[in-house]
Chimera marker file (.cmm) of the C-alpha trace (Angstrom):
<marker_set name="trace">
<marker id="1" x="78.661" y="110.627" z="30.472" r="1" g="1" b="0" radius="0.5"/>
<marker id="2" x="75.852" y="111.869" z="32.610" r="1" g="1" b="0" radius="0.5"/>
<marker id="3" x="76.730" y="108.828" z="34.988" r="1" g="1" b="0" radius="0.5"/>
<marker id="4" x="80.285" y="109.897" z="35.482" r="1" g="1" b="0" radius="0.5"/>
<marker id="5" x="79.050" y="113.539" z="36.139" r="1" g="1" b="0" radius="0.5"/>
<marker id="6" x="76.692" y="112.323" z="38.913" r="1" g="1" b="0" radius="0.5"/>
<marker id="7" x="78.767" y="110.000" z="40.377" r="1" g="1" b="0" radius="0.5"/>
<marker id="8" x="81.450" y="112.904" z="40.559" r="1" g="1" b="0" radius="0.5"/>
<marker id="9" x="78.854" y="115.204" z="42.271" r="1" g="1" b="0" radius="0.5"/>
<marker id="10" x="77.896" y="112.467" z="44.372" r="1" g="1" b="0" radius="0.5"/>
<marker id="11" x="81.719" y="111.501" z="45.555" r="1" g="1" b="0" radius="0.5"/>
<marker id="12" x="82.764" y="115.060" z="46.252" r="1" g="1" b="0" radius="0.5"/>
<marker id="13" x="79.221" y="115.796" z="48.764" r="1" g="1" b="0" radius="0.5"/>
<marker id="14" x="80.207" y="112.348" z="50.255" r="1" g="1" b="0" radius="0.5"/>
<marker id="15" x="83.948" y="113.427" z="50.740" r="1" g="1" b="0" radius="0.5"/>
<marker id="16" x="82.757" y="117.259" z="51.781" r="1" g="1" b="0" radius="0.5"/>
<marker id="17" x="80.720" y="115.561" z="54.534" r="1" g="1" b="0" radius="0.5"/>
<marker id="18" x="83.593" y="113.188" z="55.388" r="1" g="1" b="0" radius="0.5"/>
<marker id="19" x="85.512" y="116.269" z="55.845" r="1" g="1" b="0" radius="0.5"/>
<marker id="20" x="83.483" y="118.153" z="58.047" r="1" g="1" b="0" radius="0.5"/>
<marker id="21" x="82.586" y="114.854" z="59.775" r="1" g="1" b="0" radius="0.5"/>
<marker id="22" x="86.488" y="114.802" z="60.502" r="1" g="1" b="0" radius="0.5"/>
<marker id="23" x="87.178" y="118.441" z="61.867" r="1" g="1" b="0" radius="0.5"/>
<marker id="24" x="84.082" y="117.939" z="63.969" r="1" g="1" b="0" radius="0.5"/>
<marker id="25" x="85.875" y="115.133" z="65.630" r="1" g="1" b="0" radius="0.5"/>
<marker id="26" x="89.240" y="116.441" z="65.869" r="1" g="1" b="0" radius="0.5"/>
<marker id="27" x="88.003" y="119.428" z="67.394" r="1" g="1" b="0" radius="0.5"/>
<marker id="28" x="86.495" y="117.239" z="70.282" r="1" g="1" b="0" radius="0.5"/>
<marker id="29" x="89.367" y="115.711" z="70.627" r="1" g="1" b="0" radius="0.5"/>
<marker id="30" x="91.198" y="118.680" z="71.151" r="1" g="1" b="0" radius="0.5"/>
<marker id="31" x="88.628" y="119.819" z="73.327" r="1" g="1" b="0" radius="0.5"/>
<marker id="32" x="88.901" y="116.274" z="75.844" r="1" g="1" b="0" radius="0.5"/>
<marker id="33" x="92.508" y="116.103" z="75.024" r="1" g="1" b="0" radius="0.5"/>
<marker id="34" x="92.617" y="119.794" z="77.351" r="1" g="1" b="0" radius="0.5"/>
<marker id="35" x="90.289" y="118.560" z="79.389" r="1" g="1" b="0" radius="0.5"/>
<marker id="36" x="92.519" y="115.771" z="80.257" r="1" g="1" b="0" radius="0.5"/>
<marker id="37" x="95.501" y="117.899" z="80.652" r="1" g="1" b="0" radius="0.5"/>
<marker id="38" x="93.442" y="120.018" z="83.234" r="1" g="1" b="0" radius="0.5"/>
<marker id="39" x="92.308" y="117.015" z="85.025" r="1" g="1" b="0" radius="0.5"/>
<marker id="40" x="95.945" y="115.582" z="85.322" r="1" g="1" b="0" radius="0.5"/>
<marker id="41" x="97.382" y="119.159" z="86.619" r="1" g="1" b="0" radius="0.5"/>
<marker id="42" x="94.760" y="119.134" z="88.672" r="1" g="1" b="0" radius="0.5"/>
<marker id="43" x="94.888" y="115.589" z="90.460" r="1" g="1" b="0" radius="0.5"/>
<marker id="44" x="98.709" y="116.232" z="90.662" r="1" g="1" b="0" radius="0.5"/>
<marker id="45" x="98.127" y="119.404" z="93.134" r="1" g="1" b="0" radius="0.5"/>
<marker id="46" x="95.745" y="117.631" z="94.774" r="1" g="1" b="0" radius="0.5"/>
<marker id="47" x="98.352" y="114.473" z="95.546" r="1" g="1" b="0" radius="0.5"/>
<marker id="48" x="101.035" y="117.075" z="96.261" r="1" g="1" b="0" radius="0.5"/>
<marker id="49" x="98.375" y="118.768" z="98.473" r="1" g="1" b="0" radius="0.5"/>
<marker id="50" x="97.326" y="115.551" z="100.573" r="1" g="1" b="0" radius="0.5"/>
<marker id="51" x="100.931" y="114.337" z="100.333" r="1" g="1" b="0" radius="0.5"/>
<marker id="52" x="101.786" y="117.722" z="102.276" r="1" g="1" b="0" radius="0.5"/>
<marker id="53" x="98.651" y="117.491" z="104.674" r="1" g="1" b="0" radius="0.5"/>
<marker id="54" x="99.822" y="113.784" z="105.910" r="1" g="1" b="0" radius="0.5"/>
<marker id="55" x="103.072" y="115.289" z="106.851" r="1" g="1" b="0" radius="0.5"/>
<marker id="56" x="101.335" y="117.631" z="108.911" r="1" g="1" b="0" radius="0.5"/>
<marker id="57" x="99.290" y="115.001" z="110.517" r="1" g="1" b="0" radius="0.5"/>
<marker id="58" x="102.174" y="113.138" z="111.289" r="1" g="1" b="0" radius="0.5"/>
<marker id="59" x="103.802" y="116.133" z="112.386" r="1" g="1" b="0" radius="0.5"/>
<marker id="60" x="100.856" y="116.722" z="114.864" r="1" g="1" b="0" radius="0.5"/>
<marker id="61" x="101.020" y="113.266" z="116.453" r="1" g="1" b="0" radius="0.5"/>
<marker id="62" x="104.260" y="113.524" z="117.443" r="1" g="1" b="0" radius="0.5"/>
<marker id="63" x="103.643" y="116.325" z="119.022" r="1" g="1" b="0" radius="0.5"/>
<marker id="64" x="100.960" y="115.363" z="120.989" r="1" g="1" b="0" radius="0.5"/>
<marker id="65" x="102.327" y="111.735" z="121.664" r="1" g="1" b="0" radius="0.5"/>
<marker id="66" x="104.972" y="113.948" z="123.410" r="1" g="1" b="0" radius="0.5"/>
<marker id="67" x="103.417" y="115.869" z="125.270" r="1" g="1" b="0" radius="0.5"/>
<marker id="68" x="100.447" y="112.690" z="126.499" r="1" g="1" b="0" radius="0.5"/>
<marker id="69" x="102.481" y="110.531" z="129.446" r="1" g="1" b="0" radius="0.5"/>
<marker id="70" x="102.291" y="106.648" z="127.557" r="1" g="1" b="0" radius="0.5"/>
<marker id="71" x="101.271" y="103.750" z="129.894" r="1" g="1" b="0" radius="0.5"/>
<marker id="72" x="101.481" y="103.556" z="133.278" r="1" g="1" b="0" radius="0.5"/>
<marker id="73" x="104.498" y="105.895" z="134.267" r="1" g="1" b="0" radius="0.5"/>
<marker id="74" x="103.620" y="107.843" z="137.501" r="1" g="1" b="0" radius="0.5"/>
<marker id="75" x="104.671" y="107.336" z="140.518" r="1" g="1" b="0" radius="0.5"/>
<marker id="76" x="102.368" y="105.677" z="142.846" r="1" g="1" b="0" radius="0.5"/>
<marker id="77" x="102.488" y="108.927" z="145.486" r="1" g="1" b="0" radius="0.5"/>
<marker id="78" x="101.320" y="110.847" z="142.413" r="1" g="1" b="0" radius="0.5"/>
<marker id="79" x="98.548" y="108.404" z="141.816" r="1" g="1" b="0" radius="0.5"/>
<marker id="80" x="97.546" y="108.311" z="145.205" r="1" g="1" b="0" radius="0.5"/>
<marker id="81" x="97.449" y="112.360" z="145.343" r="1" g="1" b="0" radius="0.5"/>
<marker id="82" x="95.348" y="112.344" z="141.911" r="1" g="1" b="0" radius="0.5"/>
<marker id="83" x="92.561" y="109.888" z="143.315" r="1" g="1" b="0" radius="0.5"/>
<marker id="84" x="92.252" y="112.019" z="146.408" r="1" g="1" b="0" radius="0.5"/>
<marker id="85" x="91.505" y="115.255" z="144.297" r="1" g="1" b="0" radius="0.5"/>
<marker id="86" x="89.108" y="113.236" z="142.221" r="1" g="1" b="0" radius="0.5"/>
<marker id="87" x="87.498" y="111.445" z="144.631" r="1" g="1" b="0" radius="0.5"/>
<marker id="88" x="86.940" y="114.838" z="146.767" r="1" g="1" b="0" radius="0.5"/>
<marker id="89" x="84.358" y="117.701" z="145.780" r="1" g="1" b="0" radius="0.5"/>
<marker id="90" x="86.215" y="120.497" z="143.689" r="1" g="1" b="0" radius="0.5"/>
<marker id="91" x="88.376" y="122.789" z="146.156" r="1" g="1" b="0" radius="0.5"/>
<marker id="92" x="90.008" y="126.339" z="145.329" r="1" g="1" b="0" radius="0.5"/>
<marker id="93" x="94.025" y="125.774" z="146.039" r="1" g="1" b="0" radius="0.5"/>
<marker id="94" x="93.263" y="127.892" z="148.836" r="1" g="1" b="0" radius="0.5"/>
<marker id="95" x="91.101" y="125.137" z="150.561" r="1" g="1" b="0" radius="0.5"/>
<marker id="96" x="93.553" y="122.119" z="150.016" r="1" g="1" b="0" radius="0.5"/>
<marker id="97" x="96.201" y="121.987" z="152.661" r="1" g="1" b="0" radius="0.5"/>
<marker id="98" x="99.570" y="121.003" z="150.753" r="1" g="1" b="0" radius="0.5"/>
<link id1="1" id2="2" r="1" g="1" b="0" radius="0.2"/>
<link id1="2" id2="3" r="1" g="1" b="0" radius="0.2"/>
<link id1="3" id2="4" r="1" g="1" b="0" radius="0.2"/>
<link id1="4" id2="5" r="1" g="1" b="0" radius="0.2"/>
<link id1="5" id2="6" r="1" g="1" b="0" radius="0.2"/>
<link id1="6" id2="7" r="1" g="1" b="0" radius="0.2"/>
<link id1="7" id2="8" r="1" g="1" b="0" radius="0.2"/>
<link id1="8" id2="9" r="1" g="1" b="0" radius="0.2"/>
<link id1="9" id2="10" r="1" g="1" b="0" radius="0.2"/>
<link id1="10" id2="11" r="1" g="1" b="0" radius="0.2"/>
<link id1="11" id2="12" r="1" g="1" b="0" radius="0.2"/>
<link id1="12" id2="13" r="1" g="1" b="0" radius="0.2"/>
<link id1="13" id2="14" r="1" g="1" b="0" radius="0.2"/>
<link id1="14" id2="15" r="1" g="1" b="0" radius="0.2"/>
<link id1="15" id2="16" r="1" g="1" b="0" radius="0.2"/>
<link id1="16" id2="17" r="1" g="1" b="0" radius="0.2"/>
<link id1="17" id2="18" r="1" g="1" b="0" radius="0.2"/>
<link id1="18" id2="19" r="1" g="1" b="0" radius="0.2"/>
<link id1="19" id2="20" r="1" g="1" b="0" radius="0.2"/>
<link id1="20" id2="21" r="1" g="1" b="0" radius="0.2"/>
<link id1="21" id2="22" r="1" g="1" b="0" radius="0.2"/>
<link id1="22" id2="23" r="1" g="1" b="0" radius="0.2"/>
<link id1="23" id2="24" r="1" g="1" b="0" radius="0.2"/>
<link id1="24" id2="25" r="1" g="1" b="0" radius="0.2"/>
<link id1="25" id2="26" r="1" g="1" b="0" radius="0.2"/>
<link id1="26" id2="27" r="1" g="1" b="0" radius="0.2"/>
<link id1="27" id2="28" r="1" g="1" b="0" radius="0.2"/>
<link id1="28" id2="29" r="1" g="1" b="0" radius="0.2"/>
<link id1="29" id2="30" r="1" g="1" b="0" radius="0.2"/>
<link id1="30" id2="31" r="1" g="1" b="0" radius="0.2"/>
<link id1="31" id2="32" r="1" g="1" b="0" radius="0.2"/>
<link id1="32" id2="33" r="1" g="1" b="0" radius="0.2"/>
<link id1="33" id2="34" r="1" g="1" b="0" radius="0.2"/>
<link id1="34" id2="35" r="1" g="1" b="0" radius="0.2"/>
<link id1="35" id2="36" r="1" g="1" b="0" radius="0.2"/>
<link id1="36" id2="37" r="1" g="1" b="0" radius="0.2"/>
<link id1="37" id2="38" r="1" g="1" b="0" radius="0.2"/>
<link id1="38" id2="39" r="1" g="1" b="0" radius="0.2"/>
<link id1="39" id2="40" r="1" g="1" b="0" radius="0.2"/>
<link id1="40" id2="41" r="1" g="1" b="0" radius="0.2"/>
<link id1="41" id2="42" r="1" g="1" b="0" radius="0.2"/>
<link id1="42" id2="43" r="1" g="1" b="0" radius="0.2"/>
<link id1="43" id2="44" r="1" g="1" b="0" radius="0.2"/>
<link id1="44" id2="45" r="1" g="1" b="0" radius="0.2"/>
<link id1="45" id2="46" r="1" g="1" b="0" radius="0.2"/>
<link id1="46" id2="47" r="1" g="1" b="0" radius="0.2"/>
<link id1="47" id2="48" r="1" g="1" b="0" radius="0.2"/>
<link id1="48" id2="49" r="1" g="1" b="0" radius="0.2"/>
<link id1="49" id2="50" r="1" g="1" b="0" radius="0.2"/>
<link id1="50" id2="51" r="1" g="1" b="0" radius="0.2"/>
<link id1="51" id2="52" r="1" g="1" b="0" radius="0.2"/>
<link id1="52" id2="53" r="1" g="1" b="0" radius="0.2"/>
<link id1="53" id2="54" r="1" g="1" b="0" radius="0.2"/>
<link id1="54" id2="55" r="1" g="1" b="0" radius="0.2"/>
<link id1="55" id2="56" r="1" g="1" b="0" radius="0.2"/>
<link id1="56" id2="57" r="1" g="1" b="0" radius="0.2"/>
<link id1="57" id2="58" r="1" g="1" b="0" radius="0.2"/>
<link id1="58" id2="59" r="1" g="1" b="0" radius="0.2"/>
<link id1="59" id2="60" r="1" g="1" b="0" radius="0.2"/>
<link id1="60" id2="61" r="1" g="1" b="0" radius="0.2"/>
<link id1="61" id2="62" r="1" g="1" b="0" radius="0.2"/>
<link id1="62" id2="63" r="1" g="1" b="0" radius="0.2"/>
<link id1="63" id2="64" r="1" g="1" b="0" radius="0.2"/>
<link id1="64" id2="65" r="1" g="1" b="0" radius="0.2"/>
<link id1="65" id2="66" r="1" g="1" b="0" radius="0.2"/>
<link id1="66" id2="67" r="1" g="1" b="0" radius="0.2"/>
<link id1="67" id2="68" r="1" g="1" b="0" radius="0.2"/>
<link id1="68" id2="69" r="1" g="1" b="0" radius="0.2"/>
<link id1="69" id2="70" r="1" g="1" b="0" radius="0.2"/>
<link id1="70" id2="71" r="1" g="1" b="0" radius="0.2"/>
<link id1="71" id2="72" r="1" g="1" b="0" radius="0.2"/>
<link id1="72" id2="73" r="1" g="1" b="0" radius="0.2"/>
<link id1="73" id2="74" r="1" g="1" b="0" radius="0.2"/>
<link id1="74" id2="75" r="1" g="1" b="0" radius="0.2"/>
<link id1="75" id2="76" r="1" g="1" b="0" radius="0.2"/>
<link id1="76" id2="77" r="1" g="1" b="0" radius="0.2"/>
<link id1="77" id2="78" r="1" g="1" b="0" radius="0.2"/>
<link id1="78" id2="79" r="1" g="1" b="0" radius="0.2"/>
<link id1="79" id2="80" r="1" g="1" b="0" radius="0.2"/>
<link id1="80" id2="81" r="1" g="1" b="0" radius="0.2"/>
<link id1="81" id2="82" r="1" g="1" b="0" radius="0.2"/>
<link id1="82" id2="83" r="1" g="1" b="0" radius="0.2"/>
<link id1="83" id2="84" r="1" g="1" b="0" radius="0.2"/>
<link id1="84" id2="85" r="1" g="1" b="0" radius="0.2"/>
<link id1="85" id2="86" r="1" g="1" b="0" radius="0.2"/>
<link id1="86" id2="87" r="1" g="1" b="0" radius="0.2"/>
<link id1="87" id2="88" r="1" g="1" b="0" radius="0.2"/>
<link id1="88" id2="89" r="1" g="1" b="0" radius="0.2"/>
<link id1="89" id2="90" r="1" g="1" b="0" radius="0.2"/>
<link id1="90" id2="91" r="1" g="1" b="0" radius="0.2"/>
<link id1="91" id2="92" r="1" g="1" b="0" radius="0.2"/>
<link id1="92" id2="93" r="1" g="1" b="0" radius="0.2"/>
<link id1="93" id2="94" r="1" g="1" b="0" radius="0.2"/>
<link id1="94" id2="95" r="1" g="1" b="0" radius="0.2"/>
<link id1="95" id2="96" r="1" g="1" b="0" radius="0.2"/>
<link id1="96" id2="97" r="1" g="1" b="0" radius="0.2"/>
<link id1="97" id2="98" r="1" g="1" b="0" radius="0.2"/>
</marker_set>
């Protein structure tokens, strides 16, 4: 009889710790499941962000590829009038004689 009684007392401490054992560990859980959920709100702004900021590159480059003459497109009288004013010391307008 005395067996029985121990062996009770000793099963219910076991399952008491078991129990606490188990809340421990679903409260972590809980704890990286939010954790994860702020993570993966987080990384989504930060796509939508970048996603947003590579349209605004873009945007930029077109701009300026608009604005910056491609190749070799100037007349040659143009290129002959830009070498002179390099190849010259700096003059006012005042000075050059157009």
């Amino acid at each position: 009889m005395l067996e029985m009684f121990e062996k009770l007392i000793n099963e219910h401490g076991s399952s008491v710790i078991l129990k606490e054992r188990l809340k421990l560990i679903n409260d972590k859980y809980e704890a990286l499941g939010e954790k994860l959920e702020i993570s993966n709100n987080k990384n989504e702004f930060l796509q939508k962000e970048n996603e947003q900021l590579k349209q605004h590159v873009a945007e930029i480059q077109g701009q300026l590829s608009a604005t910056i003459p491609k190749g070799d497109n100037l007349p040659q009288e143009q290129k002959d009038i830009l070498k002179l004013l390099f190849s010259q010391p700096l003059k006012t307008t005042q000075q050059i004689d157009l």
